[in-house]
N, C-alpha and C positions, 0 to 999 in steps of 0.2 A: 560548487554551490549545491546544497542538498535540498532535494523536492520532491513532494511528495503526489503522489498523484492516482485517481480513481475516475469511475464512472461515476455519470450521476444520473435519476430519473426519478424525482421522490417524493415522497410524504413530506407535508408542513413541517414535521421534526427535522430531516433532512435539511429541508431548504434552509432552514433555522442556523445548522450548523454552517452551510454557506456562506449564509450572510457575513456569518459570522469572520469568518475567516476571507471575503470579498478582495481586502487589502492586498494580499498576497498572490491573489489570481495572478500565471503566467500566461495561461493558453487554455483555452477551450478548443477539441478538433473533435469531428466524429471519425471514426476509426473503426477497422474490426479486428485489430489485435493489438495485444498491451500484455506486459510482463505477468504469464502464467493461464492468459487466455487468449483463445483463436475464436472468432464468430463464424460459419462458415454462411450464412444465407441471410445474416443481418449484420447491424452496426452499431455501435454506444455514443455518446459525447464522454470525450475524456478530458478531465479537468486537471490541470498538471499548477501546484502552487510552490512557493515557495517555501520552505521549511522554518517558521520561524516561530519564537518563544508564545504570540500568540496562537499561531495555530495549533503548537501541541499542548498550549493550554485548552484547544477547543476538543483537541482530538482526544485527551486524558478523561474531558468530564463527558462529554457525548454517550459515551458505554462504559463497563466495566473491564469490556478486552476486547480482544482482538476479532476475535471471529464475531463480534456484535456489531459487527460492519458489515448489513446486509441490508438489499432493498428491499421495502420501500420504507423503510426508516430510515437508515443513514446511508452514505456512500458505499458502493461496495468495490471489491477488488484494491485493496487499500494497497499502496505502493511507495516505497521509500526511495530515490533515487539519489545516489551519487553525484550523477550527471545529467546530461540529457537522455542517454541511452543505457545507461548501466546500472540496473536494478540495485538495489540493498536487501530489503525487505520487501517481499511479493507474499499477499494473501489471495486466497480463492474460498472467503469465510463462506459460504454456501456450502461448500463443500469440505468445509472441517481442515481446509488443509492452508499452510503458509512455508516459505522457506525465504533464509536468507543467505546472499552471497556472500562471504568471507573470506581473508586469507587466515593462516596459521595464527598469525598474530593479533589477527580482531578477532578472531574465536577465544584465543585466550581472554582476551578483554572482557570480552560478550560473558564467559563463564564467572568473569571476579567480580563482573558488577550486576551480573542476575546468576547468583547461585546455583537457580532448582533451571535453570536453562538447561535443557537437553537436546541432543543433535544428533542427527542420522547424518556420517557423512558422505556424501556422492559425486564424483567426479566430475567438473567441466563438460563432460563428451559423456552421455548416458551410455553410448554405443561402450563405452571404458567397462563394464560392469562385467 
């Protein structure tokens, strides 16, 4: 099952978007690390949902993109998951940066159905580099 999942702490907009998307809540936990951030001296609530046709309807019109997933507007650290534990798409929109995990074959995919997609690729094991 794919879910998507983020922190939350927010502005009226934000909450807005929650509400929105309420139905599909899995789990609220507070936490200090989540796919692409470590907290070291504090903690977040992280809202982990289920991925479904309305919530990427919420998540399409909310912003124009991706790194317009910051607080205190919207949710930030935006998260796609596979599973429980296994990332897809990890952003860090504060910090301009995002990466998703793929194999050979969904990269292929990922390039025929978003063309101007571009990839830096990087090994499993950074220590590989």
């Amino acid at each position: 099952m794919h879910r998507l999942q983020f922190t939350v702490d927010l502005e009226p907009t934000g909450d807005a978007v929650l509400r929105r998307i309420e139905p599909a809540l899995v789990r609220r936990e507070v936490r200090n690390s989540w796919p692409g951030t470590t907290l070291f001296e504090s903690s977040a609530t992280v809202a982990t949902y289920r991925l479904t046709t309305d919530v990427v309807a919420a998540l399409t019109t909310a912003t124009s993109g991706l790194y317009g997933w910051q607080q205190p507007d919207l949710p930030e650290d935006l998260c796609l998951l596979r599973d429980e534990d296994d990332p897809w798409l990890v952003s860090i929109a504060h910090e301009g940066d995002a990466f998703v995990r793929v194999d050979a074959d969904e990269l292929k995919e990922l390039r025929r159905r978003v063309p101007r997609f571009t990839a830096v690729l990087m090994p499993e094991d950074p220590t590989q580099f």
